[in-house]
N, C-alpha and C positions, 0 to 999 in steps of 0.2 A: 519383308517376309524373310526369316534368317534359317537356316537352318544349322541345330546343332548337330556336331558332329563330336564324339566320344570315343576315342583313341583307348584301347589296352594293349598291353602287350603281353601274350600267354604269361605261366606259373613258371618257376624255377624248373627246367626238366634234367631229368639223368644226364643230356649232352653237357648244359648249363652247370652243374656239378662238375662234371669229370672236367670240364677247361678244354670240350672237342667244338669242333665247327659241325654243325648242323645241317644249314642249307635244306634243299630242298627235300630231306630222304627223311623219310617217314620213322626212323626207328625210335628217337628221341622219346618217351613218356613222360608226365608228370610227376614230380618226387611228392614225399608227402609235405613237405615245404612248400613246392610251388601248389598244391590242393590248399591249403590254410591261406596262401597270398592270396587264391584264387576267392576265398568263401571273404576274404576282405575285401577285398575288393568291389563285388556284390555289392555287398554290406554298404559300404562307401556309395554306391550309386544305387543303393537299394528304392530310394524314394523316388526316384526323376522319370518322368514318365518315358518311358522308351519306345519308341514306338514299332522301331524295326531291326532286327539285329544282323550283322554279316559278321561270317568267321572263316578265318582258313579251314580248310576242311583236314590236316595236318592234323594228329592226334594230342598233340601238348599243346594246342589250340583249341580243337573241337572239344577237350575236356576241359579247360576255363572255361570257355561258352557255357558248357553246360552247369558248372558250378555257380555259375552269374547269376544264370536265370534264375538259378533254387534261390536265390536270395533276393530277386525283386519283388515286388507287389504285384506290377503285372506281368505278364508273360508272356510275351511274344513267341514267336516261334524263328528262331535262328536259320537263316538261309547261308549255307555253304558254298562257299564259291571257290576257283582258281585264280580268281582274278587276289587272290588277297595268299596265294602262297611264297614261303619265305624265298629268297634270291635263289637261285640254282648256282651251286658251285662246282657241279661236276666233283671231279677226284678228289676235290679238300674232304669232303662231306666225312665225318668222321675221325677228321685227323684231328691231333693235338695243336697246339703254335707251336713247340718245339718240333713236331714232326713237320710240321709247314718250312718252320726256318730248312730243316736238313733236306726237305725233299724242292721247295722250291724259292728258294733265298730272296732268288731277283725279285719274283712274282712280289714275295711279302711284302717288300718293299713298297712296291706299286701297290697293295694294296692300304696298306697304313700311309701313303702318302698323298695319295689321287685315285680311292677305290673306283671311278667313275672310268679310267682307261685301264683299269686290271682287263686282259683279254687272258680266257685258258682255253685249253681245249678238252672238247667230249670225247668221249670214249671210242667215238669212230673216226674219229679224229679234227672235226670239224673246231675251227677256234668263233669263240663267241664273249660279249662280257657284257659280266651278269646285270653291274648297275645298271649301264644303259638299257638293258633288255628289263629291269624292274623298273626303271622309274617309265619307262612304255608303258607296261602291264599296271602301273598306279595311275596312269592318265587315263588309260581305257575306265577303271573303275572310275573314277573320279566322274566323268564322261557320262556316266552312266547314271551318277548320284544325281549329275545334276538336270537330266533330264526325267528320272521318276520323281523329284521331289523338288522339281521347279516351283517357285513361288510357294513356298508353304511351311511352315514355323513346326517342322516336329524335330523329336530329336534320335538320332542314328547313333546304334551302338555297333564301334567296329574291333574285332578281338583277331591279332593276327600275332605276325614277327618284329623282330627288331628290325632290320632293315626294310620291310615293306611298310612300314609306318613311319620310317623316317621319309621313304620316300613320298608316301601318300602326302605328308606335314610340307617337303620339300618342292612338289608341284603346287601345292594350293598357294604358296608362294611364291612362284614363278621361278623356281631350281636357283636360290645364288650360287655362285662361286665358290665350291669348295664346302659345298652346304651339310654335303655327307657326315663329315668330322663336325660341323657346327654343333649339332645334336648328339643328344644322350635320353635312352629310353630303357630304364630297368625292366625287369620282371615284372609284371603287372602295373605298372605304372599304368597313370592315369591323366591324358593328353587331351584339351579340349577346344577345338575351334569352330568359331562360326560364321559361316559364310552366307550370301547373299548371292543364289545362283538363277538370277533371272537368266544370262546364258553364262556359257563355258570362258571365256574369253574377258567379259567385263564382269568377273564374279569379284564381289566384295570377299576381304577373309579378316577375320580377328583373329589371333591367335589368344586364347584364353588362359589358357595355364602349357605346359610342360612337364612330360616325368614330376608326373606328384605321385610320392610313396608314403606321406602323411600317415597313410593307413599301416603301414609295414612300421618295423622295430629296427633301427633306428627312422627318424622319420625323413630324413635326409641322405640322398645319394651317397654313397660312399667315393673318398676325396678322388678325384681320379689324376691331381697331378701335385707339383710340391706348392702352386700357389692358389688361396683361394680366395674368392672375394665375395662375400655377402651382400645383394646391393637390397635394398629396402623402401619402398614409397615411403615417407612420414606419414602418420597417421590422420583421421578426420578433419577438417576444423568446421566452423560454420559456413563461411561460405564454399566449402565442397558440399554441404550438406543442401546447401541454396541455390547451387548453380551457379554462384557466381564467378566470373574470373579471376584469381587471385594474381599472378604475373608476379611483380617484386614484393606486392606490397605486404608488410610482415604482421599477417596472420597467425594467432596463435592454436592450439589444439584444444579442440571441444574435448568435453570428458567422455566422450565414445571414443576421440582421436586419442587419448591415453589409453583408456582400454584396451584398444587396438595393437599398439605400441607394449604393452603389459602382455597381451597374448602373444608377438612377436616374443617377448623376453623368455616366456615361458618355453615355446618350440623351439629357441634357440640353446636352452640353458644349459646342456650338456656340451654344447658346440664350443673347441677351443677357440678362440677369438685373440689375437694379440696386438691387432692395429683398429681403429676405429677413424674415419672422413666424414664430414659432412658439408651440405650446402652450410651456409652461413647464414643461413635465415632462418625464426627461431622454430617455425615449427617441424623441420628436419633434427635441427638439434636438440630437440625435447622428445620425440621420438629417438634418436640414438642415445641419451641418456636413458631414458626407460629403458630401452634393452638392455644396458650395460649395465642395469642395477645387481647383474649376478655376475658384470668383470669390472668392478671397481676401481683394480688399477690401471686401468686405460683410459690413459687421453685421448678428446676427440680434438683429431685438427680440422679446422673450417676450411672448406673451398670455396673464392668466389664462383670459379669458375662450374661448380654444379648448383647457381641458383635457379631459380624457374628464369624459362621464358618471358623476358617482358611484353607485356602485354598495350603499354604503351594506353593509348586511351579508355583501351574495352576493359583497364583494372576496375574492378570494383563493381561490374556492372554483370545485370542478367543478360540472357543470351534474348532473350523477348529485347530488352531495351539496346544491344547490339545490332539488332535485327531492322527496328526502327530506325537508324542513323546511319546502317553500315550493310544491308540487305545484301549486295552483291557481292563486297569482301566477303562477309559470314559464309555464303555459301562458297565461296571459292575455298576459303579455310575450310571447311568440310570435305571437298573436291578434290582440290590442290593446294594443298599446304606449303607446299617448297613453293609457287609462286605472291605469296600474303606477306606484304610488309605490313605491321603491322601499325598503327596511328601512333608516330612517335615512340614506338616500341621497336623489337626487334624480329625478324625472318628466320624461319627453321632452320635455316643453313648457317647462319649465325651461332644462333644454338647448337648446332649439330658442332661446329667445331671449337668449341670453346667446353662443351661438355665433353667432350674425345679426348683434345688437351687434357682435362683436368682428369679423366680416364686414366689417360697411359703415365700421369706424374703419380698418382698413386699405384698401380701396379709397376712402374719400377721405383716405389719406393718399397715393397716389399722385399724381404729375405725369402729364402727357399724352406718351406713348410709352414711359412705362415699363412695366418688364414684374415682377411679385413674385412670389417662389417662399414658397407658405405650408404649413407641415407639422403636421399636427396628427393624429386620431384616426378611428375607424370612424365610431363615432354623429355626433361634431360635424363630420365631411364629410359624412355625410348628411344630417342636417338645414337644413346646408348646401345642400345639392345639393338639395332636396325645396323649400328656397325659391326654388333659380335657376329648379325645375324648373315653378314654379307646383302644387306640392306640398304635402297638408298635414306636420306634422313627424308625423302618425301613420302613413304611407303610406313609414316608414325601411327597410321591408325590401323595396321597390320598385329599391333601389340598393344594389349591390355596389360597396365599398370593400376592395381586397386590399392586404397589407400592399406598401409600397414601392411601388403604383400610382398613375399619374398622369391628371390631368385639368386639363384646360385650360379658363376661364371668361375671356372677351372683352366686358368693358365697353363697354355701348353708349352710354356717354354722353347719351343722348335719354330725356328723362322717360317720350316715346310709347311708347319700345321697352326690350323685356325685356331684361337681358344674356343672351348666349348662349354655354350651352355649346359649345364647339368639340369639346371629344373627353373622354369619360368613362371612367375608370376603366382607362387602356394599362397592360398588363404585360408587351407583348413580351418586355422588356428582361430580364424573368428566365426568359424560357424559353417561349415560344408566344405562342398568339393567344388561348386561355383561360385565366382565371386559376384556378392552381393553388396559390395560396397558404396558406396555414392557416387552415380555418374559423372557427377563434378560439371564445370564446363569446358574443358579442352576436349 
C-alpha cells in the first residue's frame, strides 16, 4: 500500500521578485506571474485523483492552494496547517542578500555553507536555528501522514515553501549530509514521492521525480552554476517492456524506446549542449543520438565504465524465472541490495564505484559553462544519483529512473558545497507529470 505524496511549492511572490528573504512573515503576496504558475500547475496535476490537501496557511501559499483546486476535477477541501510554515528567520525576514552580506557577513556564510548550524537570535534575544527547528517541525508532519494514512494507496497534495519541502523530501530520506544544498525546488515546481508507511521508522520512500517545471516556459531550471550535466535513462527496449533483465547484454531500442528518445530531443531542443558521454552499449547510444539530432556537431564518447549492472546469470531472464532458481537472493535484491552478488555477475558496490569513477572523469572533463548530456542505465543513474544525493549506493530503490527520463545535476564548483540536483527524474515529455514507463526488472 503506497502512498503518493505530491510536493509544490507556492507561485512567484512580490518577496520572490524583489531578491528579499521571506521566511516566516506573512507580508509576501502572489505576483501575477506566480497566479498563472499557480493555474499551471493545477492544470498539470489536474486529472490525478487527490484525495487530501495540506498547505501552509501563509498567504503566497494559501493562494496556490486555492488556485489548484479551481483547476482539479475533484475538490477537496484543503486543510491549513503550521506544521507546513516556511523556516522562521527572525530579523533576515525582509532583507535583501546584499542587505544580509552588510548586516550579517559571518552569518551568510554559515548560511550558504552548512544552513543546518546557522544559529540567529529572536528579537528578545533568545538564539535558535531555524533548519534544525524545521526539519523537527517536518518530522512531526511527516509523523502525522504516516499514521492518518497508514496502509492505504491515496494520493496527498502538499503546497508550502522552499525550504520546508526540502526538508519534508530530506526526512523521508533519512537527512543525508549536507542535504540542504543537494536540492533545488522552483516556484511551483512539482516534487513527487512515494512511500510505504506501514510505520514511521521502516517506511519505504521512492523518490519519483524533482522540481519539475515542465509546465512553466522555459521548461527547465534555470542554470544555477557554470557546469551542467544532463543525465538521461536510454529509452525502451523489449525486454524493459517484458520484465526481463537486461545486465550487459546489448539490447537494442523498441520503437517506443525511439520515440522516447525523439521526445527527450524535443524538450531538450532549445538546451545549449556542447559535450555529449555515453555507456557504450547500443541502446544508450541510440538514445543520445536521437537527442543530438538537433546538435549534430557533437560527438558522443563511450564510457565503459556507465554500462549496466551485470547481471551475471539472471541476464535475459523473467523475474517469475529468477524467482524459481534464485527465490532467496531475489528477495534479498529487493531488500538489500548492497548485500547480492550477483551469479557470475557483479554487487552494487561494484557498480557504485565504477559508475562514480566514470562520473567525476566526465565532469572534470568539462570547461566552465558548459553544459553535457550523459545517457546511460537504471542502476548506474542511480547510484549515481544516491552519491549526488548524499546516499549510500544500497539506498538504489530510493530513486526512480524511467526509461527516456531526465534529470538535471548543476556543478558546484566549491569543495564546501555538494553539487546540486536541480530536477530528477522529468518525464513530462512522454506523457504526464508521473512516470508511466516500464517497470523493467531491476
Amino acid at each position: 500500500m503506497t502512498l503518493r505524496l505530491i510536493f509544490i511549492r507556492h507561485g512567484l511572490s512580490s518577496f520572490n521578485k524583489e531578491g528579499r528573504i521571506q521566511g516566516r512573515n506573512d507580508l509576501s503576496t502572489l505576483t501575477k506571474e506566480g497566479q498563472l504558475q499557480a493555474k499551471a500547475a493545477g492544470q498539470t496535476i489536474s486529472s490525478l485523483p487527490i484525495n487530501a490537501i495540506y498547505s501552509s496557511p501563509l498567504q503566497r501559499a494559501s493562494e496556490t492552494t486555492k488556485i489548484i483546486i479551481k483547476q482539479l476535477q475533484s475538490k477537496p477541501q484543503a486543510t491549513y496547517t503550521d506544521d507546513l510554515l516556511e523556516v522562521d528567520l527572525g530579523p533576515w525576514s525582509g532583507l535583501t542578500k546584499d542587505e544580509l552580506k552588510n548586516l550579517y557577513p559571518e552569518k551568510l556564510i554559515t548560511w550558504e555553507k552548512d544552513p543546518k548550524e546557522l544559529a540567529i537570535k529572536r528579537e528578545n534575544g533568545t538564539k535558535f536555528q531555524p533548519i534544525k527547528e524545521l526539519l523537527f517541525q517536518a518530522e512531526n508532519f511527516l509523523k502525522f501522514l504516516s499514521k492518518t494514512y497508514s496502509n492505504s494507496n491515496k494520493t496527498i497534495l502538499i503546497v508550502a515553501h522552499n525550504a520546508i519541502l526540502r526538508c519534508l523530501i530530506l526526512k523521508l530520506i533519512n537527512e543525508p549530509s549536507q542535504g540542504f544544498r543537494r536540492l533545488k525546488l522552483d516556484n511551483t515546481s512539482i516534487s513527487i514521492c512515494n512511500v510505504d508507511f506501514n510505520n514511521w521508522k521502516d517506511r519505504q520512500v521512492q523518490i519519483q521525480c524533482l522540481n519539475n517545471i515542465a509546465h512553466l516556459q522555459p521548461h527547465l531550471p534555470k542554470k544555477g552554476s557554470k557546469k551542467r550535466i544532463i543525465l538521461v535513462r536510454h529509452g525502451e527496449t523489449d525486454w524493459n517492456k517484458q520484465g526481463r533483465f537486461q545486465g550487459q547484454i546489448d539490447i537494442p531500442l523498441n520503437q517506443n524506446g525511439k520515440d522516447q528518445a525523439q521526445a527527450a530531443s524535443e524538450f531538450l531542443k532549445n538546451v545549449s549542449i556542447q559535450k555529449a558521454f555515453s555507456s557504450s552499449l547500443s541502446r544508450p547510444i541510440e538514445t543520445a543520438q536521437i537527442i543530438l539530432k538537433e546538435h549534430p556537431e557533437i560527438k558522443i564518447s563511450l564510457k565503459d565504465k556507465l554500462k549496466e549492472i551485470g547481471h551475471g546469470k539472471w541476464e535475459g531472464k523473467l523475474e517469475s524465472e529468477i524467482e524459481s532458481d534464485w527465490p532467496d537472493l531475489l528477495q534479498e535484491w529487493k531488500s538489500f541490495p548492497e548485500k547480492v552478488q550477483m551469479p557470475e555477475g557483479e554487487n552494487i558496490k561494484q557498480v557504485s564505484i565504477r559508475s562514480i569513477t566514470g562520473w567525476k572523469e566526465i565532469c572534470n572533463d568539462l570547461e566552465n559553462d558548459e553544459t553535457a548530456l550523459v545517457v546511460a542505465h537504471d542502476a548506474v543513474n542511480k547510484t549515481i544519483l544516491c552519491h549526488l544525493l548524499g546516499l549510500m549506493p544500497s539506498n538504489i530503490w530510493m530513486i526512480k529512473q524511467g526509461n527516456g527520463g531526465i534529470t538535471v545535476i548543476d556543478l558546484s564548483g566549491r569543495e564546501d558545497q555538494p553539487d546540486q540536483i536541480t530536477c530528477l527524474n522529468i518525464t513530462s515529455h512522454l506523457g504526464g507529470v508521473i512516470d508511466s514507463t516500464a517497470t523493467g526488472a531491476l
